[in-house]
C-alpha positions in Angstrom: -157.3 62.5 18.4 -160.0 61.3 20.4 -161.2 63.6 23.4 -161.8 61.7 27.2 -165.0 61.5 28.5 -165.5 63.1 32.1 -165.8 61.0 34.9 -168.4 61.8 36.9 -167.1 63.6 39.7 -165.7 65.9 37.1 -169.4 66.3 36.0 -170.5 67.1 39.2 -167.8 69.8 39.6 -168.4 71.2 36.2 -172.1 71.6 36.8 -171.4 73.7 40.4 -169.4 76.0 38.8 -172.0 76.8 36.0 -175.1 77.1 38.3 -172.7 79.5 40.5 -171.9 81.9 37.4 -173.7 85.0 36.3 -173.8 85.5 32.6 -172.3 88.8 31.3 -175.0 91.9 30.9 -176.1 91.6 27.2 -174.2 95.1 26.7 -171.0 94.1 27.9 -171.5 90.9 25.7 -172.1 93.0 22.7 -168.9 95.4 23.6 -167.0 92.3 24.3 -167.6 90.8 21.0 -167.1 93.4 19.1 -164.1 95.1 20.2 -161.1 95.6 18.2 -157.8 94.6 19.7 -156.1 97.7 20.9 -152.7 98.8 20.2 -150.4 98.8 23.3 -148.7 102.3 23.5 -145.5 102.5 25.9 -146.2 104.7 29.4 -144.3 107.7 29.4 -141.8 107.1 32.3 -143.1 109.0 35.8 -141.2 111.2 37.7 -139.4 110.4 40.7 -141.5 110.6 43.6 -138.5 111.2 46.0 -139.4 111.1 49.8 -139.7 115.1 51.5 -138.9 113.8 55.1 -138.1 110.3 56.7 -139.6 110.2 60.1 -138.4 107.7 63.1 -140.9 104.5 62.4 -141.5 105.2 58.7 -140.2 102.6 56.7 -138.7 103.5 53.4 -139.8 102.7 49.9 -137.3 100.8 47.9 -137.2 102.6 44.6 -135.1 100.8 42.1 -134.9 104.2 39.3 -132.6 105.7 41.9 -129.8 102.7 41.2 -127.3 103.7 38.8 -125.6 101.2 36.6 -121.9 100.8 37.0 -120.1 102.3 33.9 -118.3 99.6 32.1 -114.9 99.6 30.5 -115.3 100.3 26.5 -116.9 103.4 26.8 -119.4 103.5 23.3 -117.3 106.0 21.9 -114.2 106.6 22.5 -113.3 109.8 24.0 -109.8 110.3 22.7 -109.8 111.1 18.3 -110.1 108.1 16.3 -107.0 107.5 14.7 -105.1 107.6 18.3 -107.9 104.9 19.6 -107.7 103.1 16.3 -104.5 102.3 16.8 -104.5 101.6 20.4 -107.1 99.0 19.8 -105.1 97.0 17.2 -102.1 97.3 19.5 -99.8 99.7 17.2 -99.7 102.1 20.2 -97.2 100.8 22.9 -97.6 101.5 26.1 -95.1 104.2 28.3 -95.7 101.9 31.5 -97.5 99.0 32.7 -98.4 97.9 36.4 -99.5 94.0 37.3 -102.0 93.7 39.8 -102.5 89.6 39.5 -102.1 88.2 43.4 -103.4 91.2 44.9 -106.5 92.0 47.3 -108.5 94.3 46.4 -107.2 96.6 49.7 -103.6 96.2 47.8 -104.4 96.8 44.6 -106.4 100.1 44.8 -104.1 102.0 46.7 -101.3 100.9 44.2 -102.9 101.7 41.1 -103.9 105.0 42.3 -100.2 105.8 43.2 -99.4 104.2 39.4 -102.0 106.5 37.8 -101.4 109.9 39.2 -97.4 109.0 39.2 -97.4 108.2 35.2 -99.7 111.4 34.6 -97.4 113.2 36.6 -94.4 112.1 34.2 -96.5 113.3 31.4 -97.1 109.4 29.8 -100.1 108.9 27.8 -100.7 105.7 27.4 -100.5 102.6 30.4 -101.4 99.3 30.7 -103.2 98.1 34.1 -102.7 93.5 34.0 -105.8 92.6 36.2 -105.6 89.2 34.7 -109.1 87.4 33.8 -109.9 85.5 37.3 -109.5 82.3 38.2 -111.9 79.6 36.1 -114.9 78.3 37.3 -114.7 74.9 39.5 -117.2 72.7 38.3 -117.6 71.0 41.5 -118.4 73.8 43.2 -122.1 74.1 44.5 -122.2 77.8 44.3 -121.0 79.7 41.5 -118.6 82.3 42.2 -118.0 85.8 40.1 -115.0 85.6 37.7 -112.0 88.4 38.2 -113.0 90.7 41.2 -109.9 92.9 39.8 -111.2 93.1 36.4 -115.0 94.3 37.5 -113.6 97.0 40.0 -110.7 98.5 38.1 -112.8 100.5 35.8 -114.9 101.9 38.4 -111.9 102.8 40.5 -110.5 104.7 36.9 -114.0 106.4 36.8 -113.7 107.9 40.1 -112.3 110.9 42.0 -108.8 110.8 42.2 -108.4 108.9 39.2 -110.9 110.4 36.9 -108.5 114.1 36.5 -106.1 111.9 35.2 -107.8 109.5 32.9 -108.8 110.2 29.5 -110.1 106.4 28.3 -110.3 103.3 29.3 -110.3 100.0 26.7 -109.6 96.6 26.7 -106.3 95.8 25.9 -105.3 94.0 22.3 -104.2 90.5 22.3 -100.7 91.3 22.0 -100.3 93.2 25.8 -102.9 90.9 27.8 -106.4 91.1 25.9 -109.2 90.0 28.2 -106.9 90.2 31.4 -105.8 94.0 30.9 -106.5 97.6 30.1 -105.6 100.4 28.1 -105.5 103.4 30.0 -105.3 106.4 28.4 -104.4 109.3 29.9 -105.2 113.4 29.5 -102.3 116.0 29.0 -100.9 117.4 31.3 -101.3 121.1 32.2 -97.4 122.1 31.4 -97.3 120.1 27.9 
């Protein structure tokens, strides 16, 4: 491969930008040249430098460490004993009662599986089966993307907090057999008078 000459405004360039440099002190030369490449080590995280008081006209820092993650559905481990969750996730277990939340809003559909959930602990059932469905697919026409199954993102977090979370035990995605993708497990704790 051959190189290209210059032209000679490229030259001309070339040649200003040397005569404006300063060469290096001959000591940072020598330190330069001979350094060893260092090893990277990872910062220890800082603490949180949380704000004492927020006066009128002050504008506020936006600190991202103070946004929590929302807590997905398949917990890591499963909270329930193993053989119980075993089964439940090859669909062995069948559930006591199921509720179907496909068509609703989300202002419908909170309110009614609250009711569901505190109604089938209060029966003494373990085991339900909330039907969120998946979403409705993707258009491909459509200029802007749009976020699959608004029931199947918020259900779990609804599960995971107060009223709901007394009640519940687990919650997994459901086997093939009662919904897969589109529904979930919900397993429930005992009841205080079994």
């Amino acid at each position: 491969m051959s190189r290209r000459r210059l032209r000679p405004e490229e030259k001309e360039l070339w040649q200003k930008v040397t005569h404006s440099t300063k060469p290096l002190p001959q000591a940072l030369r020598r330190a330069k040249d001979t350094a060893k490449p260092t090893v990277q080590r990872k910062k220890e995280p800082e603490p949180l430098d949380l704000p004492t008081a927020f006066g009128i006209g002050t504008k506020a820092t936006p600190s991202t460490s103070l946004v929590r993650k929302p807590q997905t559905a398949a917990p890591s481990k499963p909270v329930m004993d193993t053989k119980t969750y075993g089964k439940m996730k090859r669909g062995k277990l069948v559930p006591e009662a199921r509720i179907d939340l496909h068509g609703m809003t989300l202002d419908q559909a909170h309110p009614s599986l609250t009711r569901f959930i505190l109604t089938s602990y209060s029966r003494g059932f373990r085991l339900v089966l909330v039907i969120t469905g998946k979403g409705q697919k993707d258009d491909p026409h459509d200029p802007m993307p749009q976020q699959r199954g608004v029931l199947k993102r918020h259900v779990p977090l609804w599960l995971s907090m107060a009223p709901l979370n007394t009640a519940v035990m687990d919650v997994t995605e459901a086997h093939i057999r009662h919904g897969g993708g589109g529904a979930y497990y919900v397993y429930l704790r005992r009841t205080s008078r079994s």
